[in-house]
C-alpha positions in Angstrom: -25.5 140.0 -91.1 -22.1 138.6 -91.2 -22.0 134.9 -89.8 -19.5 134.3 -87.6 -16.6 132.2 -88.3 -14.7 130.5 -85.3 -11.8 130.5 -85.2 -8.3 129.8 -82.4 -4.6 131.1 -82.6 -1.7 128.5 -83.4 -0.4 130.0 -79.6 -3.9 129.1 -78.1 -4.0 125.5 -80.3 -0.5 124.9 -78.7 -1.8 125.3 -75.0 -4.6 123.4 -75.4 -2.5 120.6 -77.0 -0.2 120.4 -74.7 -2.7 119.9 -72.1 -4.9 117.6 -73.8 -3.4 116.1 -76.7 -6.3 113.9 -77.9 -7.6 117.2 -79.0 -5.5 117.3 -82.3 -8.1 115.6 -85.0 -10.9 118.4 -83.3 -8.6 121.5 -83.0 -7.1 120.8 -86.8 -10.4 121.1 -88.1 -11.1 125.1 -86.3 -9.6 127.9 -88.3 -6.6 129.7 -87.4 -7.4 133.1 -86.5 -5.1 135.8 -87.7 -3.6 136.9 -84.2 -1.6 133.6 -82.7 -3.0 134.3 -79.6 -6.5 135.1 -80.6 -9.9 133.3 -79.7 -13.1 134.0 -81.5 -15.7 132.0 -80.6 -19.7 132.0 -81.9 -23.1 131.7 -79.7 -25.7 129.6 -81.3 -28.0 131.9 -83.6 -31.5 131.9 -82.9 -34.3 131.7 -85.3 -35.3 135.3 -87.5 -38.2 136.3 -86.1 -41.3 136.1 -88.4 -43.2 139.2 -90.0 -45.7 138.3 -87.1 -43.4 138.3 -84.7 -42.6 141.7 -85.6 -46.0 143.0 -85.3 -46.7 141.5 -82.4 -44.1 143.0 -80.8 -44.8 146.5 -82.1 -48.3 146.0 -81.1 -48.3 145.0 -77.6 -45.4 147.8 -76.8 -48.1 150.7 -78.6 -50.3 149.7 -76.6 -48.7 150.7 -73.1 -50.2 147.3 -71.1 -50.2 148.2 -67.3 -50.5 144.8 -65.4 -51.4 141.3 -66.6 -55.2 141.2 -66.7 -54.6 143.9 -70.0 -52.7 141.4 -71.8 -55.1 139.1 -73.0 -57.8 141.2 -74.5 -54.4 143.2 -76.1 -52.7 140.3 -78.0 -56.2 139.5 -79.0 -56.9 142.7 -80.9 -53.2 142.7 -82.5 -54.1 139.3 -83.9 -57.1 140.7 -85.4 -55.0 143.7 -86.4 -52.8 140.9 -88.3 -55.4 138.7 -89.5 -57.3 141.8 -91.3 -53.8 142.6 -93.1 -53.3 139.4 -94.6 
């Protein structure tokens, strides 16, 4: 997966310049983006989720819980499912 790469147009540096011009030292150091008016901007990334993760997930959606009270004894037997495939 690509990472993203911020990035603002020299048209959208401009604006923002001439409305705050003690932005300069911050705005020099985001890339220029290709299109002068252009704005690409990244969300924070959160962490990959873990092999267990995973099978968790899998687990509790096979197993088709209907209401709260099934959960518990259902994430217990899908961590016994992963313990026994370590």
């Amino acid at each position: 997966m690509p990472r993203c790469l911020p990035c603002l147009g020299k048209d959208v540096k401009k604006a923002i310049l001439e409305e705050i011009p003690g932005l300069k030292d911050l705005l020099g150091k985001v890339a220029d983006c290709e299109d002068p008016e252009g704005l690409e901007l990244c969300g924070r990334a959160g962490r990959a989720r873990s092999a267990y993760t995973e099978h968790i997930s899998t687990c509790m959606k096979a197993k088709k819980i209907k209401g709260f009270g099934e959960a518990p004894a259902a994430m217990r037997a899908c961590a016994a499912e992963w313990r026994a495939r370590k």
